[in-house]
N, C-alpha and C positions, 0 to 999 in steps of 0.2 A: 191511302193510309199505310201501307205497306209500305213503300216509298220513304214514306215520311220516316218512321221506325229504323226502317236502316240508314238513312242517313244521319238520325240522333245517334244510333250506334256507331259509326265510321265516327263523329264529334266526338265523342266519349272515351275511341280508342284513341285517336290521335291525343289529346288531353293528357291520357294516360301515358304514353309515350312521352309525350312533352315533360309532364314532372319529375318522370323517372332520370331522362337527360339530366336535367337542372339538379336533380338532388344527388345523380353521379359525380357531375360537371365538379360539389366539392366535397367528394371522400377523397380518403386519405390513402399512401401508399400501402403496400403489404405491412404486416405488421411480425417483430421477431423476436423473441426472448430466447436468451442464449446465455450456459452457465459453463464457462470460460476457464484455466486455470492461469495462472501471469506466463509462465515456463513450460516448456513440452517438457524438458530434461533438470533434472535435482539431483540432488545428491539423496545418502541415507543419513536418516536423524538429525536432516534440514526441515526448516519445516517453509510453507508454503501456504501461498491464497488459494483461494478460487473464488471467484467474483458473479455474481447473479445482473446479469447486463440487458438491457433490454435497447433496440433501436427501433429511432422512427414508429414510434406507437405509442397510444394513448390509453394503454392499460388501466383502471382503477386498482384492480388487485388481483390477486393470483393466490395460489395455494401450489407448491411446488413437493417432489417426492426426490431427493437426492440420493442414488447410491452410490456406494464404493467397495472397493476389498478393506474390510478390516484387518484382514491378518497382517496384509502390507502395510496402508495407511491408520494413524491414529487422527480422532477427531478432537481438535485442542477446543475450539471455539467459535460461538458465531452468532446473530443476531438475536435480542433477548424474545421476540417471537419464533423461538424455532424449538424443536424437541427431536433429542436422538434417540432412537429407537433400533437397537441391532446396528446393522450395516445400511440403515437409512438414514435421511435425517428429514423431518417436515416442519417445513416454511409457509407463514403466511403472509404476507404483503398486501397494506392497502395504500393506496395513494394520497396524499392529505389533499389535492385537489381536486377529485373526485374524479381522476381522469382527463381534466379539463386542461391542461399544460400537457403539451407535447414532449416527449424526450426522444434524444439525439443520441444515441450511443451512449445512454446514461449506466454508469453501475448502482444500483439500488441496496445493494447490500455485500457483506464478504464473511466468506467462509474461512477457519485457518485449520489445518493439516498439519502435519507429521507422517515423515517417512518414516517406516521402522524395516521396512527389509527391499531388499535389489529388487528391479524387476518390471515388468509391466502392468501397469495401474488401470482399469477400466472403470471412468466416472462414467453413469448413467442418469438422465433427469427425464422425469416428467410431470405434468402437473396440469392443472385448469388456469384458465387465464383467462378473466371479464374486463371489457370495454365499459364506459361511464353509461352507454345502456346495458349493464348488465346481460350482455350478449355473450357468450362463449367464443371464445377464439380457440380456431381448431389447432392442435398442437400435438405434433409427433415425437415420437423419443430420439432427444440426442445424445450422445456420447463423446466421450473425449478422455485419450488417450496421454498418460504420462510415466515417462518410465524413471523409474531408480535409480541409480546408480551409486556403485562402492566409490568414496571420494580416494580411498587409498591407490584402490586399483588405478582410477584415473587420473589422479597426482602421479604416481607412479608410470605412467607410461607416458606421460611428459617430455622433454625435453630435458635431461639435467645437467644443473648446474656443475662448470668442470672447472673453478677456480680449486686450486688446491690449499688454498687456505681459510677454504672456506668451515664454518664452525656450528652455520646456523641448520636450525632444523625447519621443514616444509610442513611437518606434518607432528601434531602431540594428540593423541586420544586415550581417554580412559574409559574402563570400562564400569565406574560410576560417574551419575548424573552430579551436573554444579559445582563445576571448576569455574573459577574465577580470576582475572577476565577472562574476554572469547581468547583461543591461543593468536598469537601475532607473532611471529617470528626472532621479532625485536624485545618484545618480555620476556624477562628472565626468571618471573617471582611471578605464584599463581597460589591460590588460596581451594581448599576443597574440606567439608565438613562430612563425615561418615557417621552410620551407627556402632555401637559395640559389636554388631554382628561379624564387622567386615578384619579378617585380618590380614590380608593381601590384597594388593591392586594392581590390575593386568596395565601396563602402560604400553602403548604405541608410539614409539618416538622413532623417524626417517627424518634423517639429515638432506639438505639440498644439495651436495653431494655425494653421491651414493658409494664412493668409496672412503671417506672419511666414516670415523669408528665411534658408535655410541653405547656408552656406558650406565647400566640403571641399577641405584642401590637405594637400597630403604624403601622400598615397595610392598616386603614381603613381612609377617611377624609384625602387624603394628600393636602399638600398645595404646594405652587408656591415656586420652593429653594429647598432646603435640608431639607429631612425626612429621618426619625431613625426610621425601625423594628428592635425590640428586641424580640428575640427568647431563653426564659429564658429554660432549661433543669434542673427539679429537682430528684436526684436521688430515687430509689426506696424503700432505706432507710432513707431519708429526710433529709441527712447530709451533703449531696453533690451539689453544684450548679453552673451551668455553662452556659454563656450567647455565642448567632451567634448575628451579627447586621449585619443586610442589610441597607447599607445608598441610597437612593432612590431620586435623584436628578430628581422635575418633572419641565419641562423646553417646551419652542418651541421651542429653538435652541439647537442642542442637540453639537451641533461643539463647542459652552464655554464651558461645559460641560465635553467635553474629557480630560480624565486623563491616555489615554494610551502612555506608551513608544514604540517612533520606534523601537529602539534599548538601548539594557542593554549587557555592554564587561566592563571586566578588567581586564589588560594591563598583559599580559603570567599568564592568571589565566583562565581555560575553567568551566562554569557554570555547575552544572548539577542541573537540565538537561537544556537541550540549551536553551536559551532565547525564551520563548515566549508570546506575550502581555498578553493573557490569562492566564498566569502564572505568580502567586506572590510571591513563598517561594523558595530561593534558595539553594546551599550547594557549598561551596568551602574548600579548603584544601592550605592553605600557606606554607609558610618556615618561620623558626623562625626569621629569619634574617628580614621581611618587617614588617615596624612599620606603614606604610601606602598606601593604594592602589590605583592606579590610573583608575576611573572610571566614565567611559563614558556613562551619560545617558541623549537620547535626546528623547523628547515629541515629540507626533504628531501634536500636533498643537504649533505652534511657542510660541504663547502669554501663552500658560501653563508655570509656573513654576517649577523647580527640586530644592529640598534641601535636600542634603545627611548628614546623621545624624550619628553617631557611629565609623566614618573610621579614626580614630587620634589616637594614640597609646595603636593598638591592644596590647593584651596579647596573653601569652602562654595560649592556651586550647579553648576554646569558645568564639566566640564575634558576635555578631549578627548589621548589618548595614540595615540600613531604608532609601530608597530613596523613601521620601516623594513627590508627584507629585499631584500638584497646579492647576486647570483649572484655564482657561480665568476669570470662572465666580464669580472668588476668595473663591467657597464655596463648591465645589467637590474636594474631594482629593481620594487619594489611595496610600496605601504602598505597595511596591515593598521591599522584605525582603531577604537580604543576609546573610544567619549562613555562619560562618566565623571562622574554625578549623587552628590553629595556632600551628603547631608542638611545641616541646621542642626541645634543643639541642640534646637529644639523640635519637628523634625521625628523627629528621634532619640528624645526621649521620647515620642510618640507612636507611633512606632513600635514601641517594647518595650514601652508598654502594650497596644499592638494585638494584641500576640506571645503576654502573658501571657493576655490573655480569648481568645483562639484556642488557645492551648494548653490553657485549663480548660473549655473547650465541646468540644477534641477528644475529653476523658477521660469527659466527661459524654454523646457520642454512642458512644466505644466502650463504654460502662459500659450504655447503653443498646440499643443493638445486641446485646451480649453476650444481656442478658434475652431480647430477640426473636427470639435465635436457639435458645435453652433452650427456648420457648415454641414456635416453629415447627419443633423438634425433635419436639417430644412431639404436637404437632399433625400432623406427615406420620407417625408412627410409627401413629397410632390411625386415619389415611386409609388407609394401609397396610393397617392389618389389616382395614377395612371393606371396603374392595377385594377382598383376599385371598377373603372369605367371600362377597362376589357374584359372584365368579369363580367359586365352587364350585358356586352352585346350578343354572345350565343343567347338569353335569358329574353334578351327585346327580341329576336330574331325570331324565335319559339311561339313567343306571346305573338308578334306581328302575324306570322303564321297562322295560327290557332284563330285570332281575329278575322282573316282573310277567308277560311276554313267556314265561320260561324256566318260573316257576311256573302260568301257563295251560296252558304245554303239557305239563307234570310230572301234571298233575290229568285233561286229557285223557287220557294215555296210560293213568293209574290205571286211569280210570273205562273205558277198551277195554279191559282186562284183565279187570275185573272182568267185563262183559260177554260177553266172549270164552269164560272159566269157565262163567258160566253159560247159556249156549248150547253 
């Protein structure tokens, strides 16, 4: 009887061995949640992601604890389940599939920041994280490292530009928020709306050559209305000169004031780059055939004015259109600038021959595509099933085993009996 008893036990452990194989045979790799930012290195009063990433794992959800330096970083925005709290911020995360979709290095959600001073940034995360059985995944604290930096200082130490007639500036900073548009080298006219408080404006203007001379007036003593900084740039040879104006509407109601477009479209013409309010210099490309375009620009504030200037019979080559935009307070404007390239006829029939061998090479890559994916259908279908059947044979190997195991000891036992009888 004793006999007997341990070799049911030795069955039992082996069994138990055996399932645990098979239900190792298919778990999944390590599992890793990781909250990243896009850039080691930013500038100040850039702003920036940081992204909540997870690889190769099958998380349902998580609950995350984000820190940061407040004093340096500002927190602009982030997912509508999240809540800041001091210099943390918590996140909760559930999966719509309950876990049951694998991801690849997916990003699940993003964080947005602001730099407000130089230096070195220590983001720190940690947080719980459950599996579709509601299992905890162990999870230690990471960190990640990004530093600040002054764009002036490091504009500045650059390489500079030594043409000497040169006129343009690298660099225009104010030290008020919402100048209009981002500065570009190439705009000359920038729009900025203030309170009554303000009666000076600290301007930062560095020319791309650093020995050409820049001049700033009307900065200082603004008054109530519209003010003009002019930002003169004289070249480094004395022969060249080139003016930025900042128009600087100081108001208590900043809503007359407004001279942005909701929306800037025209009618089968795509903008580049896509319309946005911040953005005032466009680029399109016609057919020679439109002598006029149909363009839709509507103000954000109703009582603003729009008067489109230039768009009446375009020419072949260049033509540039001004959508001049009016505030309520009849004394803020801004122009919204459309260049506006206007084929030749022989640029026109090149053009639609171009269109029609792109259009019969696109039919000829989807007609092809199509075949390769018929092909790579029946190709993962038959991987498939090879897979399927090498998956089986550690599992029949196991089982055959364990059978082998159950039939030694069924023969044993036989053959005690029979012995037993015959004694």
């Amino acid at each position: 009887m004793r006999l007997k008893k341990k070799i049911i036990k030795l069955i039992i452990f082996l069994f138990i061995i055996i399932l645990s194989n098979i239900l190792n045979s298919n778990s999944y790799g390590a599992e890793e949640v990781s909250f990243l930012g896009t850039e080691q290195e930013i500038q100040k009063d850039e702003t920036f992601d940081m992204k909540l990433k997870i690889s190769d794992t099958t998380i349902a959800s998580c609950t995350i604890w984000l820190y940061y330096d407040q004093d340096k970083i500002e927190y602009i925005k982030g997912p509508e389940n999240s809540n800041q709290v001091n210099n943390q911020i918590i996140y909760t995360w559930v999966d719509k599939t309950g876990g049951e979709s694998r991801k690849k290095d997916d990003v699940i959600e993003n964080f947005e920041f602001r730099a407000k001073q130089e230096g070195a940034v220590l983001f720190g995360i940690t947080g719980e994280f459950y599996n579709k059985e509601g299992k905890l995944i162990n999870k230690q604290i990471q960190t990640q490292e990004i530093l600040v930096k002054n764009p002036i200082e490091e504009i500045s130490a650059q390489t500079e530009v030594q043409d000497s007639q040169s006129t343009k500036l690298k660099i225009l900073r104010l030290n008020q928020e919402g100048i209009t548009p981002v500065f570009d080298p190439d705009v000359r006219q920038y729009d900025l709306i203030v309170n009554e408080s303000v009666n000076q404006i600290q301007v930062t203007a560095i020319p791309e050559n650093s020995k050409a001379v820049v001049e700033i007036s009307g900065n200082t003593n603004l008054v109530s209305g519209l003010n003009q900084i002019d930002i003169m740039v004289v070249s480094e040879d004395k022969k060249q000169t080139d003016h930025y104006q900042i128009n600087v509407t100081k108001t208590s109601n900043k809503q007359i004031a407004n001279v942005n477009l909701e929306n800037l479209a025209i009618e089968n013409v795509e903008l580049v780059p896509a319309f946005d309010l911040l953005v005032t210099s466009y680029q399109i490309e016609i057919s020679n055939k439109i002598e006029k375009l149909n363009i839709l620009a509507i103000p954000e504030d109703q009582k603003a004015s729009v008067k489109i200037i230039g768009n009446d019979q375009l020419k072949q080559g260049n033509n540039q259109i001004t959508i001049l935009v009016t505030a309520a307070n009849g004394i803020t404007t801004r122009k919204y600038i459309v260049n506006v390239y206007k084929r030749t006829e022989q640029e026109q029939m090149q053009k639609e021959a171009q269109e029609e061998q792109d259009l019969l090479e696109s039919k000829a890559k989807i007609e092809q595509m199509s075949v390769q994916l018929i092909d790579n259908a029946k190709d993962n279908k038959q991987q498939e099933t090879e897979k399927n059947i090498n998956n089986l044979f550690p599992i029949i190997g196991w089982i055959t085993l364990f059978l082998v195991i159950i039939g030694i000891g069924i023969i044993y036992f036989i053959i005690r009996k029979k012995q037993h009888k015959k004694s």
